[in-house]
C-alpha positions in Angstrom: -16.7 -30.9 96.5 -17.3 -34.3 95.7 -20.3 -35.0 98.3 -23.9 -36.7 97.3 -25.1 -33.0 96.5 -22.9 -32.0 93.6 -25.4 -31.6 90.4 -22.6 -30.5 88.4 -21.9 -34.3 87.5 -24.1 -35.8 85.0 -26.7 -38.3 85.8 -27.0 -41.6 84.0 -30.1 -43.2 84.2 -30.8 -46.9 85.3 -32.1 -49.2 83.7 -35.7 -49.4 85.4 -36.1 -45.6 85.0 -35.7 -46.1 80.8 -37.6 -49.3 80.8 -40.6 -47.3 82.5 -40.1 -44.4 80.4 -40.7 -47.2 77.1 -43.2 -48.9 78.8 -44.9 -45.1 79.5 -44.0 -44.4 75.5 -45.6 -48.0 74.6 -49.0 -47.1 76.6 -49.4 -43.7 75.1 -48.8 -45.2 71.4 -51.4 -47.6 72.4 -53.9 -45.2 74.2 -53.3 -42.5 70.6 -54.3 -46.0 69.0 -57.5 -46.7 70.8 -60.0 -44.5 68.1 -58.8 -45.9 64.9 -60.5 -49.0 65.1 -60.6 -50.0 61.1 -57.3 -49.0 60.7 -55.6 -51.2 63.5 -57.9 -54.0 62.5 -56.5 -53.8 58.8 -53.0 -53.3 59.9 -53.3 -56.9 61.7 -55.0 -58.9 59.0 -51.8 -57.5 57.1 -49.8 -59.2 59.2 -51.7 -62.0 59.4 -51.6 -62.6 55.4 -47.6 -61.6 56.1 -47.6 -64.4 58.3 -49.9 -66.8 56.4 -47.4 -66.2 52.8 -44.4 -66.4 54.8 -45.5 -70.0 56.0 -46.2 -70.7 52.9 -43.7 -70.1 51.0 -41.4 -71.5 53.5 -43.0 -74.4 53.9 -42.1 -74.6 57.6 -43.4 -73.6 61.4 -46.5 -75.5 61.5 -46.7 -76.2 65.1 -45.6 -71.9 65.7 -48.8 -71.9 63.2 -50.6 -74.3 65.3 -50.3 -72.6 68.6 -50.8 -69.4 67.3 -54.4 -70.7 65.5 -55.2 -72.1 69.0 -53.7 -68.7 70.7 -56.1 -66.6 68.7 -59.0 -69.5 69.0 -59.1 -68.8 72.7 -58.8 -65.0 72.4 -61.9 -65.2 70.6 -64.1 -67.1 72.9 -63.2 -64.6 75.1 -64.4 -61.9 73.0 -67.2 -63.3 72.2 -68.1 -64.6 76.4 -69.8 -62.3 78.4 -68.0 -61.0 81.8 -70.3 -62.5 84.0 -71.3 -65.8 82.8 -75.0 -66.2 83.3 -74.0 -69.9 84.0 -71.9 -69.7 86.1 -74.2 -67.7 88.4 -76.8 -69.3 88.5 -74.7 -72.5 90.0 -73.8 -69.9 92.6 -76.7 -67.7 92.8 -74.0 -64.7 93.2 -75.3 -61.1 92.5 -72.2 -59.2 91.9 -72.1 -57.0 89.3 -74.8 -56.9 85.7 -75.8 -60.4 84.7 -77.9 -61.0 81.2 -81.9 -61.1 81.5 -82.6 -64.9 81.3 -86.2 -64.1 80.9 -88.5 -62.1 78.6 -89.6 -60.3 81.5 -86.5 -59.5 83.1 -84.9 -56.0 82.6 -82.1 -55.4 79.6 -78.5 -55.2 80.9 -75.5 -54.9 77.9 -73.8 -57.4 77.1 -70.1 -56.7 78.7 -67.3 -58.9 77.2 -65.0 -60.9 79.0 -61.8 -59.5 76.8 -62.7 -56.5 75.4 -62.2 -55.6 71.8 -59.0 -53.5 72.0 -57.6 -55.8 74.2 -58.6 -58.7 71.8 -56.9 -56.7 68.7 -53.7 -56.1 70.9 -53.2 -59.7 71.9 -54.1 -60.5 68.2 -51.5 -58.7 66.7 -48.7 -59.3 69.5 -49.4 -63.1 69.1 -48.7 -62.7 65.2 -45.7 -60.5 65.4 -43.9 -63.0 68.3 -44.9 -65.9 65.6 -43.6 -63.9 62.7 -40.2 -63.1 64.5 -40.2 -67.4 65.6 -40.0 -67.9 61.7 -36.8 -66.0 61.6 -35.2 -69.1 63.3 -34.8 -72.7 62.2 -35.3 -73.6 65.9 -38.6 -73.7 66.0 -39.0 -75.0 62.1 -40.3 -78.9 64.0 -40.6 -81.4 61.5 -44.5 -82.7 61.5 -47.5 -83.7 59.7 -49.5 -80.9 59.1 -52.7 -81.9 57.9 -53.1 -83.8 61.0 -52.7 -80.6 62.7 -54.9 -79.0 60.2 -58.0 -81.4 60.8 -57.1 -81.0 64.6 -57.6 -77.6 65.3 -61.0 -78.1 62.4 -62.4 -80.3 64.9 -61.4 -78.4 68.1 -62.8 -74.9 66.3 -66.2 -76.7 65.4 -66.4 -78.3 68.6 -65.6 -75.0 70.6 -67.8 -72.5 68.5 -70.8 -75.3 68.7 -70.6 -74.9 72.7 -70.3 -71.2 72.5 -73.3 -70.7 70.2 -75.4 -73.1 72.4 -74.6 -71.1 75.2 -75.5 -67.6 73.2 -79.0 -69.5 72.3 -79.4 -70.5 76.0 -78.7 -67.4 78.0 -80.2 -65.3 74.9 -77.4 -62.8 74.1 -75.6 -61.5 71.1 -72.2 -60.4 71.3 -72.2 -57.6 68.5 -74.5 -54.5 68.8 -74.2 -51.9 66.3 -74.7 -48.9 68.1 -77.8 -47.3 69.5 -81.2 -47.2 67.6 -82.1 -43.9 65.6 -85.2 -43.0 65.4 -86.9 -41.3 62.9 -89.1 -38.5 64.2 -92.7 -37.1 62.6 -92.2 -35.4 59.3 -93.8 -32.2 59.6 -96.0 -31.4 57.2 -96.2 -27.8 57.7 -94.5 -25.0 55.3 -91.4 -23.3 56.2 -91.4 -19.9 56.7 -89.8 -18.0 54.1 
């Protein structure tokens, strides 16, 4: 009875069965993760100060520091860009999807991000542990002058978040809303009935 149909043998499983059983494991830790919004946000600036003493104190891994500042730069703009670029539409004249009144007049759509904030937050914090574990090893440790890069990425954040505001003041849109009004209704003046 050794045919294709014994089940008394043991299965072993492959390797592409266990990696999508973590990657199903990974995706429910992340979507259990989704709600806690001040919690993961303080978890990565923790490990962003990790990060920031561990350079430090090492004195070491500029350019890992570099691209990650640039990494994380970039992820930003995107956070703070709206999906469908009112500029780019109006080049094109393209009416897919919501697009951001351009006029007083014009009806209010929301403001839908181009890299949503969870999204942004995972990114964040992936892009700080994978430069954290690059300060492990002496590899990446390139000898350079860092102030150089310093006054670099100064000049490339000013530069970028200059553009970005001009085009917030242009296409008039704010990328932060907290929440939806509450209104307060008429106080009654009458007495309650005892």
């Amino acid at each position: 009875m050794n045919g294709p149909s014994d089940s008394a043998s043991p299965s072993v499983p492959t390797a592409p069965s266990l990696w999508t059983r973590l990657q199903m494991r990974y995706q429910k830790v992340l979507d259990d993760l989704v709600p806690y919004k001040i919690p993961r946000w303080c978890v990565s600036i923790g490990l962003m100060v990790l990060y920031g003493v561990r350079v430090m104190l090492l004195q070491g891994w500029y350019i890992i520091t570099y691209a990650l500042a640039i990494y994380l730069l970039n992820l930003l703009i995107a956070f703070l860009s709206p999906k469908f670029d009112p500029a780019l539409q109006e080049e094109t004249e393209i009416e897919d999807g919501p697009q951001l009144p351009t006029r007083a007049n014009e009806e209010f759509k929301p403001f839908i991000r181009r890299l949503p904030e969870f999204k942004f937050w995972h990114s964040m914090t992936r892009a700080v542990l994978i430069a954290l574990f690059c300060t492990l090893f002496s590899v990446f440790d390139i000898p350079v002058f860092w102030p150089i890069l310093v006054l670099y990425f100064i000049i490339l954040f000013s530069i970028t978040m200059k553009r970005q505001i001009m085009h917030m003041i242009r296409y008039r849109y704010i990328p932060f809303t907290y929440g939806k009004r509450r209104y307060k209704g008429k106080e009654d003046g009458a007495t309650s009935l005892q």
